[in-house]
C-alpha positions as CSV (number, residue, x, y, z in Angstrom):
1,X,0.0,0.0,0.0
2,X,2.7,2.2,0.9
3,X,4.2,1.7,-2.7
4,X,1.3,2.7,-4.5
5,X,0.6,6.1,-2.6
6,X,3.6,6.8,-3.4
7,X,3.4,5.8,-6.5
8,X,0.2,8.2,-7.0
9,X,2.3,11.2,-5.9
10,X,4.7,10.9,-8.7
11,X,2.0,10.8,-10.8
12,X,0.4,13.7,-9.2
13,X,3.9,16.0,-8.9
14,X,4.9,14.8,-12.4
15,X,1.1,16.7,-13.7
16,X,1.9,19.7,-11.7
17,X,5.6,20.1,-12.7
18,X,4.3,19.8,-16.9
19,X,0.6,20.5,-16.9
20,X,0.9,21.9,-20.6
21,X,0.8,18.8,-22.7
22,X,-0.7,19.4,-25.5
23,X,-1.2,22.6,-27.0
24,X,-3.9,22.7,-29.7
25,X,-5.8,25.6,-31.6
26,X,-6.9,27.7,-34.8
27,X,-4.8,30.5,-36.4
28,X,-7.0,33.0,-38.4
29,X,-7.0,36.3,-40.0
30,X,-6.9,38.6,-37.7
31,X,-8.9,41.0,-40.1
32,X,-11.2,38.2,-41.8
33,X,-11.3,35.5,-39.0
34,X,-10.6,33.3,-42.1
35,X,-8.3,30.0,-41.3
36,X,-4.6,30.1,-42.5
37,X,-3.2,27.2,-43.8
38,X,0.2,26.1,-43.2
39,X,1.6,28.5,-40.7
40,X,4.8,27.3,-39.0
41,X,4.5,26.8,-35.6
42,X,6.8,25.8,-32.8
43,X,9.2,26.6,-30.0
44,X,12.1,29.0,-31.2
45,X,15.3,27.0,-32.0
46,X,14.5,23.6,-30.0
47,X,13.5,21.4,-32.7
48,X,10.2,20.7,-31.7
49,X,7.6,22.7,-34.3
50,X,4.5,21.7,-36.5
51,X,2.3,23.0,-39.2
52,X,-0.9,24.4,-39.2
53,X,-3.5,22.2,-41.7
54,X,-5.4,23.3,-44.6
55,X,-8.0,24.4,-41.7
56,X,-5.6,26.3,-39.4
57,X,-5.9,23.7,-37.0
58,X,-2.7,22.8,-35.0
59,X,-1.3,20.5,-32.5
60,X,1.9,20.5,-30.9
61,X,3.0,18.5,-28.0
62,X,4.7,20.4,-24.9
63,X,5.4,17.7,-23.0
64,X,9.3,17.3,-23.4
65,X,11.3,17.6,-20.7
66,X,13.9,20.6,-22.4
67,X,11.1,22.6,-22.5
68,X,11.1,25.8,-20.3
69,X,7.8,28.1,-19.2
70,X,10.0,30.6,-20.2
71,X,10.7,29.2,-23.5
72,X,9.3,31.4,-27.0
73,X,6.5,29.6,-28.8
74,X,6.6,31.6,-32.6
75,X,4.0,31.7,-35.5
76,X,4.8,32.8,-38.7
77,X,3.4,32.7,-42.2
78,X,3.7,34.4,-45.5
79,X,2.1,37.7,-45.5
80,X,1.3,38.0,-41.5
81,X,3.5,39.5,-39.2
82,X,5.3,36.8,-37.0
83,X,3.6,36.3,-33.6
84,X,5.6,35.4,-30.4
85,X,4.6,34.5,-27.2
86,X,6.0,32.4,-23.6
87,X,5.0,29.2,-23.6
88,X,3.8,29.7,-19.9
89,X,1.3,32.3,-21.7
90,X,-0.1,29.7,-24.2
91,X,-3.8,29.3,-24.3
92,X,-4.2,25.5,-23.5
93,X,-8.4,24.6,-23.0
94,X,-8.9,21.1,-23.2
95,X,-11.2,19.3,-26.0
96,X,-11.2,22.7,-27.2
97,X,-9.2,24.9,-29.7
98,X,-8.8,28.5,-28.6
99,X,-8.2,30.8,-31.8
100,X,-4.8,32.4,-32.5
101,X,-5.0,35.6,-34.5
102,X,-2.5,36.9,-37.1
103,X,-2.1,40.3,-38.5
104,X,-1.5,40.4,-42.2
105,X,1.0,42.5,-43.4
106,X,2.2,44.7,-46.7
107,X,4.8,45.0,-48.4
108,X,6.2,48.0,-49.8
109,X,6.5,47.5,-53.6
110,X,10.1,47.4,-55.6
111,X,11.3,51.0,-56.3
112,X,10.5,51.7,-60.3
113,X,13.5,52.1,-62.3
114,X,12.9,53.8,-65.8
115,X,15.8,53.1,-68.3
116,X,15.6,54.0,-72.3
117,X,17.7,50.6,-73.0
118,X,15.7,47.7,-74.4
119,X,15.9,44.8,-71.9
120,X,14.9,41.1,-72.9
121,X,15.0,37.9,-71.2
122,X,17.4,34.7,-71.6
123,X,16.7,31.7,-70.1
124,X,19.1,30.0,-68.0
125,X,19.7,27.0,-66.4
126,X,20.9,27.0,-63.1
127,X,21.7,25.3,-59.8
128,X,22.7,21.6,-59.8
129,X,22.1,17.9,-61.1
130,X,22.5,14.1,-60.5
131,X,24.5,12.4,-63.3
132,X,23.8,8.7,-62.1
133,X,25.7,9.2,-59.0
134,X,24.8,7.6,-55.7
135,X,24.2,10.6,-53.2
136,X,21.3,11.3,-51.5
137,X,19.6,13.7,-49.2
138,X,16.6,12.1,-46.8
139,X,13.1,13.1,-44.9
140,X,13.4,10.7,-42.2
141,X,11.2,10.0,-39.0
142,X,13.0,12.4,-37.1
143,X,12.2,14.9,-39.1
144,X,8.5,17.0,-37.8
145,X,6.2,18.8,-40.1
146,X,8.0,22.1,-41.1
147,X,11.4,20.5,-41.5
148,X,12.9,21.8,-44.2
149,X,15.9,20.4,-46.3
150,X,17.9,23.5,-48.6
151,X,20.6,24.3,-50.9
152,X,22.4,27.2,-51.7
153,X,22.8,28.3,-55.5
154,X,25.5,30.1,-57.1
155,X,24.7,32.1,-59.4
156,X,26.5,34.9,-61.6
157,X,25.1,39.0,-60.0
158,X,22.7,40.0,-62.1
159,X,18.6,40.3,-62.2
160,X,16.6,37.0,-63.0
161,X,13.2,35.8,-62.0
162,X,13.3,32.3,-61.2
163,X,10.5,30.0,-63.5
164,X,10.8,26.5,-62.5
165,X,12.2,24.2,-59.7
166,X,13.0,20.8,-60.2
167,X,14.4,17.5,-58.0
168,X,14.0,14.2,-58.3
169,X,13.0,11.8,-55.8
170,X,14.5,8.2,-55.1
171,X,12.6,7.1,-52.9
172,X,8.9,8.0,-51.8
173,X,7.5,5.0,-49.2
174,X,4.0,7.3,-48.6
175,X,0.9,7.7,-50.5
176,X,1.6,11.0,-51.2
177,X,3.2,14.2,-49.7
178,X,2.7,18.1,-49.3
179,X,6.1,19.7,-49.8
180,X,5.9,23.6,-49.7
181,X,9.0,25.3,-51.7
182,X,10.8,28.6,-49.8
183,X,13.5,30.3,-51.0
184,X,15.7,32.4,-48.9
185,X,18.1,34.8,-48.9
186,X,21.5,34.6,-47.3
187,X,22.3,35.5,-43.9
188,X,26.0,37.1,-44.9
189,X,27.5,36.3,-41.6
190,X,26.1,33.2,-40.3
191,X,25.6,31.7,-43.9
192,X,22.3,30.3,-43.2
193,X,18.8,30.6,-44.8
194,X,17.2,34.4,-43.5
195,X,14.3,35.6,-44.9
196,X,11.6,34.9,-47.8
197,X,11.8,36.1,-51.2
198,X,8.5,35.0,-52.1
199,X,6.5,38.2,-51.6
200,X,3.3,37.4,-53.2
201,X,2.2,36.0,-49.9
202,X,1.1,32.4,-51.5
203,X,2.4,29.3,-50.5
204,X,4.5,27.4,-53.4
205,X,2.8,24.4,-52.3
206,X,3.1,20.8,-54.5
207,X,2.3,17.0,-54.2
208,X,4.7,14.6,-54.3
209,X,3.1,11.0,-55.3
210,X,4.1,7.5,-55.0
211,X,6.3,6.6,-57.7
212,X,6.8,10.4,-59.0
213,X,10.6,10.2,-59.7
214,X,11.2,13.8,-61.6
215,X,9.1,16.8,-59.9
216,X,9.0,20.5,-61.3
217,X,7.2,23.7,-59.8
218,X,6.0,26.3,-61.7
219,X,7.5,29.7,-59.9
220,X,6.3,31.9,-62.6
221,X,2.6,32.9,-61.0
222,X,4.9,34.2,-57.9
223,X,7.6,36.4,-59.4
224,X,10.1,35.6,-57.5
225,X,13.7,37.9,-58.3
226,X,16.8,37.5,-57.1
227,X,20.3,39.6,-58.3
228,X,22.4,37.0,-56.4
229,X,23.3,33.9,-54.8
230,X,20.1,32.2,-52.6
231,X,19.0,29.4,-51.1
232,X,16.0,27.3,-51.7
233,X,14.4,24.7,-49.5
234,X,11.7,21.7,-49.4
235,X,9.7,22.0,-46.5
236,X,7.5,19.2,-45.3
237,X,3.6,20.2,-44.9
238,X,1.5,17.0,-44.6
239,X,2.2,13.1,-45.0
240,X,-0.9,10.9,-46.2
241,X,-1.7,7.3,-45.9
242,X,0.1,5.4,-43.1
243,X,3.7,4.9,-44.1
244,X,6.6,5.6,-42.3
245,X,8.5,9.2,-43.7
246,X,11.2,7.8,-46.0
247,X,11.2,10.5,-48.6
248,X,14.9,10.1,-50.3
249,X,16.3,12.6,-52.8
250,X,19.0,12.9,-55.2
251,X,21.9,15.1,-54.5
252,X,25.5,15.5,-56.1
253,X,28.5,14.2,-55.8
254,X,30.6,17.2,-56.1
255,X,30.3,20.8,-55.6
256,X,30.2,21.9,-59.7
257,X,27.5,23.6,-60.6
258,X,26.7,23.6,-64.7
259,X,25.2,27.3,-65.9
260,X,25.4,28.8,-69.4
261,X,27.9,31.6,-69.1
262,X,27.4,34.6,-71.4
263,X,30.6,35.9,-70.9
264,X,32.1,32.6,-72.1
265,X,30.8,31.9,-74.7
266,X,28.4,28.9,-73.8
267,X,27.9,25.8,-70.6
268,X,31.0,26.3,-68.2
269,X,31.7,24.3,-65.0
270,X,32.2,27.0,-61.9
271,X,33.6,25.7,-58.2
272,X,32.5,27.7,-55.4
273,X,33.5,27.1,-51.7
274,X,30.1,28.2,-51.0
275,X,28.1,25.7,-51.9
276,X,26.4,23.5,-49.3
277,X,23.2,22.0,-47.7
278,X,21.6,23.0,-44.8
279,X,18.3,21.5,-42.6
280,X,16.1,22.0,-40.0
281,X,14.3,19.1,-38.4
282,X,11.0,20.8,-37.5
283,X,8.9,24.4,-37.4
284,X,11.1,27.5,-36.1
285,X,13.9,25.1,-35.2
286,X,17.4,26.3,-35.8
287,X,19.0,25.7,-39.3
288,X,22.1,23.6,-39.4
289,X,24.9,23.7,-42.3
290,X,25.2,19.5,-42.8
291,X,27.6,19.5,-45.4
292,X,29.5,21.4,-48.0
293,X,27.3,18.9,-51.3
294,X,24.6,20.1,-53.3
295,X,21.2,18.7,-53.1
296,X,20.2,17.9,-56.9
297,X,17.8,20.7,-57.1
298,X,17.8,22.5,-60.5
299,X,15.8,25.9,-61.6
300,X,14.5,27.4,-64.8
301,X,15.7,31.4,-64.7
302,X,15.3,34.0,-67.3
303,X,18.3,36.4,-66.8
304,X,17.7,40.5,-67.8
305,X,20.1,41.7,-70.4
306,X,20.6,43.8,-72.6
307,X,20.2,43.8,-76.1
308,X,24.1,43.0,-77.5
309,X,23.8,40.2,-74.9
310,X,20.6,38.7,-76.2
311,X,21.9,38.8,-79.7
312,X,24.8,36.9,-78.4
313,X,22.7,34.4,-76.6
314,X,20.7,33.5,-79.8
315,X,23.9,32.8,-81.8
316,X,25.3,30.2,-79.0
317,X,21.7,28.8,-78.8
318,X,21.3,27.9,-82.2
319,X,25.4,26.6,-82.7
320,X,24.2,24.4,-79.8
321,X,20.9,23.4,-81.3
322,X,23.1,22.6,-84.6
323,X,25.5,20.5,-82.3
324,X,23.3,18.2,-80.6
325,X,23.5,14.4,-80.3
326,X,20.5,12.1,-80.0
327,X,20.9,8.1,-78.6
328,X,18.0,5.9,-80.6
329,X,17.3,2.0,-80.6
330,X,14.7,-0.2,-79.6
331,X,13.4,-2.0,-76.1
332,X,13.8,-6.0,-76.9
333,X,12.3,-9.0,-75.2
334,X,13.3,-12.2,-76.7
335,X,13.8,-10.9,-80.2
336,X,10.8,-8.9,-79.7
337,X,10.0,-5.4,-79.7
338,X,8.8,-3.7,-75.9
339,X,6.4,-0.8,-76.4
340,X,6.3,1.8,-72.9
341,X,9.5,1.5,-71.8
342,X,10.7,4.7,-70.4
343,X,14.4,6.0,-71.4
344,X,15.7,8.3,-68.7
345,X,19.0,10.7,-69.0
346,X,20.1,11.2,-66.0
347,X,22.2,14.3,-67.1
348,X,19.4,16.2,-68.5
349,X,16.6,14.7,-66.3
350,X,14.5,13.6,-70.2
351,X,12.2,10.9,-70.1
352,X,10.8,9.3,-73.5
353,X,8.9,5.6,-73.4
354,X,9.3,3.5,-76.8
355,X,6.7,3.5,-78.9
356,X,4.1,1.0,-80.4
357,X,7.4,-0.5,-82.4
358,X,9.5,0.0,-79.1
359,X,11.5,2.8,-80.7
360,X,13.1,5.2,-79.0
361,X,15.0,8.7,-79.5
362,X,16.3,10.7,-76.7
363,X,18.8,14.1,-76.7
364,X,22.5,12.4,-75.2
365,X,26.2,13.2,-75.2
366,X,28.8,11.1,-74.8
367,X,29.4,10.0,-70.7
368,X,25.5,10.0,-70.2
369,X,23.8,7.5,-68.3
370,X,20.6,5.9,-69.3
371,X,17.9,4.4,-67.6
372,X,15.4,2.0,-68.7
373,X,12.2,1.2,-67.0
374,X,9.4,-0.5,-67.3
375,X,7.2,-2.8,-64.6
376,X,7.8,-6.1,-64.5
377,X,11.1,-5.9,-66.0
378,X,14.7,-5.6,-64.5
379,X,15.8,-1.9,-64.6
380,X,18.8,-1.5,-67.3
381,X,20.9,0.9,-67.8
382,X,23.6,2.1,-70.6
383,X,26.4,4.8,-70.4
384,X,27.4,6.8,-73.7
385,X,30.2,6.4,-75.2
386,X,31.0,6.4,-78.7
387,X,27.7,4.6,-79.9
388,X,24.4,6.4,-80.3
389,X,22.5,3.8,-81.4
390,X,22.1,1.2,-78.7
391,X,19.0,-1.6,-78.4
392,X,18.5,-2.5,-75.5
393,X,17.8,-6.0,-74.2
394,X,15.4,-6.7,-71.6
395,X,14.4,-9.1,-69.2
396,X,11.1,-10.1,-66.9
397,X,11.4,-9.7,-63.1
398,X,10.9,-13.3,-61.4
């Protein structure tokens, strides 16, 4: 008897030492009571944060022992002013959830600049690829909603809206998954992520599926500028179905980056100490430099030039159209022809499938890697060298 009354007051002085346990609520408008989805959420720089659903509805757990009373618990969205407040001050009602209120906020537009020079737009390819090689960035278990895992890109100084991001995904164990893309600017001191670019105060928000390998994002509805240098970051919003986290992404090997150069008259390989990954493993936790790779993320960009710059950019653009190699063959089975194969370069990130007559063509260079694909058949693959027409033969899973 005397063991379980004391027993009971552990219980009891346990409850009383961390009564707040679980800390729910709404975040809305302040001005329209409206829910806002995906606002980060958590307890400044200890790793423990969440995400706010499509409803505004959060839940975050206050029951590990680092935590302090004392300790700041931060909400912050695109186009709201951040909100801060002591944990000890949180509104905690149980079966309930008490409403947090955001104030939106403005922003001041870009100062105009009138110039009489005609200005035009070149695309450009920028930031970094996977060429076959075996590296690999991961969302693992231990990473909460709102961690976020980022890149920096080196770029040349100059004006450019960024168009489309792309990655490519490994590995995807869950049903599907709600990424959000940010994309920073640098801290110049601490070189770390500091604040967001995107000012048209909409989330960049995109599903990732089971069995999606190569996923883009269009950034052109959220004119998105940068003059140099950034960062840009995956941030994980929701996971559906009941899989374990396993998302696994490509990276690079190295610390080249691939950009057309109009100074140099076409593609050039630049090496920049610079470079590097960075993470953070939940909402308003601290950001972390892992290592000095790239994550495999690659962008779209159209760079602002002039007019002698443009004209320059056409010439190289067509001498490179002129120069272009394609690989071409057919998908065999046992002396027979495979249609919907799918032919993957793993430099340029192309996909084609065979046709009815299991023909294929594909853009390639020599040192490419390709991929072949199909289900129910044993994955292939053929590296470039001085033949560019290659038939591939294939063979059935057991």
């Amino acid at each position: 008897m005397r063991i379980f009354i004391i027993f009971i007051f552990l219980i009891c002085f346990v409850n009383k030492m961390y009564p707040q346990q679980d800390y729910k609520g709404q975040v809305l408008n302040a001005s329209s009571k409206n829910p806002i989805p995906f606002v980060n959420i958590g307890i400044l720089e200890k790793g423990i944060g969440t995400v706010s659903d499509e409803e505004g509805f959060f839940h975050l757990p206050l029951n590990n022992l680092h935590i302090k009373p004392t300790d700041t618990l931060v909400f912050s969205s695109l186009g709201y002013e951040t909100k801060k407040i002591l944990v000890k001050e949180a509104d905690i009602v149980y079966a309930d959830y008490p409403k947090v209120e955001l104030i939106p906020t403005t922003y001041n537009l870009n100062e105009v600049v009138v110039t009489d020079k005609r200005v035009l737009l070149v695309p450009e390819n920028i930031g970094y690829a996977n060429l076959g090689e075996e590296v690999y960035g991961y969302f693992k278990d231990n990473i909460a909603l709102g961690g976020e895992l980022a890149t920096k890109v080196v770029v040349k100084s100059g004006l450019r809206r960024l168009d489309k991001f792309t990655f490519e995904v490994v590995n995807n164990p869950s049903d599907s998954l709600l990424i959000r893309v940010n994309i920073y600017n640098i801290d110049r001191n601490l070189r770390i992520p500091l604040s967001n670019l995107n000012k048209s105060n909409e989330n960049i928000v995109k599903t990732i599926t089971r069995g999606e390998r190569m996923v883009s994002v269009d950034l052109k509805p959220y004119s998105i500028f940068v003059e140099n240098d950034f960062i840009i970051a995956i941030e994980l919003l929701k996971i559906y179905g009941e899989s374990d986290l396993g998302l696994i992404l490509a990276a690079v090997k190295d610390f080249t980056q691939e950009k057309f150069n109009l100074e140099n008259n076409g593609w050039t390989n630049t090496i920049d100490d610079g470079h590097g990954s960075y993470r953070r493993y939940a909402s308003q936790s601290k950001w972390e430099r892992f290592t000095n790779l790239n994550m495999a993320y690659s962008l779209e960009s159209s760079l602002i030039v002039d007019e002698k710059k443009y004209n320059r950019y056409l010439k190289q653009s067509e001498k490179r159209r002129l120069a272009k190699k394609f690989l071409s063959g057919f998908a065999i089975l046992n002396g027979k022809m495979i249609a919907g194969v799918e032919v993957f370069n793993h430099r340029t990130k192309q996909s084609v499938f065979t046709n009815k007559n299991g023909r294929y063509k594909i853009e390639g260079k020599k040192g490419d890697l390709i991929s072949y694909f199909k289900k129910g058949f044993v994955n292939k693959q053929f590296k470039i060298k001085n033949r560019f027409i290659f038939n591939i033969q294939l063979s059935k899973t057991d």
